[in-house]
C-alpha positions in Angstrom: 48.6 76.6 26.7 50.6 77.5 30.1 53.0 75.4 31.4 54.4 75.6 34.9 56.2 73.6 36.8 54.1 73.1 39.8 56.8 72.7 42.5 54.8 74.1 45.2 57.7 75.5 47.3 56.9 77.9 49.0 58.3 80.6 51.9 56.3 82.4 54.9 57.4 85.1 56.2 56.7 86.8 60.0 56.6 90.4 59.9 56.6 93.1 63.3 56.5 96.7 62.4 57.4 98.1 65.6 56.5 102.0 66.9 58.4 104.0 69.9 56.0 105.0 72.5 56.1 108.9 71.2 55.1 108.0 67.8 58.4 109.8 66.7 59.4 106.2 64.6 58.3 103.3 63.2 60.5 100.2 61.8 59.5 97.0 59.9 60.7 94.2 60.8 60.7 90.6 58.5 61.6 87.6 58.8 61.3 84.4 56.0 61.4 80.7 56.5 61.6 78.0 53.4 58.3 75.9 54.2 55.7 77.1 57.0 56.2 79.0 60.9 56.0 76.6 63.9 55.7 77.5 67.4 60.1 76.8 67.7 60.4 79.2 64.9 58.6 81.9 66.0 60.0 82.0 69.4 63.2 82.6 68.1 61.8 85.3 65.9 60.7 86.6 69.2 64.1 86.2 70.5 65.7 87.5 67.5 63.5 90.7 68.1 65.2 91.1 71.7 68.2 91.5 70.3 67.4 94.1 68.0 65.5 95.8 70.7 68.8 95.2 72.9 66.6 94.5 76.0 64.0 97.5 75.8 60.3 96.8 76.4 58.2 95.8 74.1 54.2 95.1 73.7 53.1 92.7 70.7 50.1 92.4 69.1 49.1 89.0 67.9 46.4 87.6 65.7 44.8 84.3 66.6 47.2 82.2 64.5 47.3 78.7 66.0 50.6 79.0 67.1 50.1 82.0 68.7 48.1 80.6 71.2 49.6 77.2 71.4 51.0 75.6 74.8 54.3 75.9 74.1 53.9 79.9 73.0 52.0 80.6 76.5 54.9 78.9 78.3 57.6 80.6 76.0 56.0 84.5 76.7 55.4 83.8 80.3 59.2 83.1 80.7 59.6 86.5 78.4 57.6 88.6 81.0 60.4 91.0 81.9 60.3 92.8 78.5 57.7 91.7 76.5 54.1 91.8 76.7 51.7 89.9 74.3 47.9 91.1 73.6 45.7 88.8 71.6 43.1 91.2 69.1 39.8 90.3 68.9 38.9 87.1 66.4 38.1 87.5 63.4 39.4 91.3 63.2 42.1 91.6 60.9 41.3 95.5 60.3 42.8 96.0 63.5 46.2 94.4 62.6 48.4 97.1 61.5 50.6 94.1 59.7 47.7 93.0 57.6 47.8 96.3 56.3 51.2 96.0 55.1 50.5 92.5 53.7 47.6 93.9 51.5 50.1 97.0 50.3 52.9 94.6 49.4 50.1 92.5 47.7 48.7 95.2 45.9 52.1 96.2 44.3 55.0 94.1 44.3 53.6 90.8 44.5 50.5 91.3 42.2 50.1 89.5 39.4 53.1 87.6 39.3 53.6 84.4 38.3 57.4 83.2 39.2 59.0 80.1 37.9 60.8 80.1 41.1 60.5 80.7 45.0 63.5 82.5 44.7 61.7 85.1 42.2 59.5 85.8 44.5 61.8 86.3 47.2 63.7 89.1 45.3 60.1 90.8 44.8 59.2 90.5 48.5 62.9 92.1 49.3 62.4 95.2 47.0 58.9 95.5 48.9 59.9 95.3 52.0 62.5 97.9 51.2 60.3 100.5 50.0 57.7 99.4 52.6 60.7 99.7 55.0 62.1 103.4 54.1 58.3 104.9 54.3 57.6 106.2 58.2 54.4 107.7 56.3 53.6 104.9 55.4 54.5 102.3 57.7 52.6 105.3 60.4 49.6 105.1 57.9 49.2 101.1 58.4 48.2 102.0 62.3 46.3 105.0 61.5 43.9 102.5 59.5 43.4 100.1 62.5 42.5 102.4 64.7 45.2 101.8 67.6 47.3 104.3 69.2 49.9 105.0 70.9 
């Protein structure tokens, strides 16, 4: 018999993995909510990355996640112009996501097969992943490689 409690909690997380233009670094970025993303939420991610990036110029790739291209997004990056630009991929291409390749990694490792009690649990396992993931550049270089962008 298995017994579970069935709480259904769950977290999302938002994750950037960010290259300089000479391909000399790359850095991961991740961010976790309790519950699901809306568009609010992911603006201040957005925002949050500014800071990090302390004002330089930036170009982000997005999926078509609903709140990417929601009314509220388009008004929120037009107003972010002056150092961010945002390119939508092709639907129904995830292969050319470098992120998704970090999802299926994380997936394929830290996160497989586990069966937490707790939300918190899995937390802790996404951490250690994203700090392996994190300390890679091989790695987190290889993720673009396989979607075929480039600097």
């Amino acid at each position: 018999m298995l017994v579970h409690p069935f709480g259904w909690k769950r977290i999302s997380a938002a994750a950037m993995i960010g290259y300089r233009y000479d391909g000399r670094r790359a850095r991961l970025l991740v961010h976790t909510v309790a519950g699901a993303y809306n568009d609010e939420l992911l603006a201040d991610v957005l925002l949050d990355l500014r800071r990090h990036l302390r004002g330089a110029k930036a170009t982000l790739l997005w999926d078509g996640l609903p709140s990417h291209r929601s009314r509220f997004m388009q008004h929120f990056l037009a107003q972010q112009r002056s150092w961010l630009v945002a390119e939508r991929l092709p639907a129904y291409a995830p292969e050319l996501n470098p992120v998704e390749g970090l999802w299926s990694n994380i997936k394929g490792r830290e996160l497989a097969n586990r069966c937490e009690a707790t939300v918190s649990g899995l937390e802790d396992a996404a951490a250690v992943a994203v700090e392996r993931v994190s300390s890679n550049q091989q790695l987190l270089f290889s993720f673009l490689h396989k979607s075929g962008l480039s600097f």
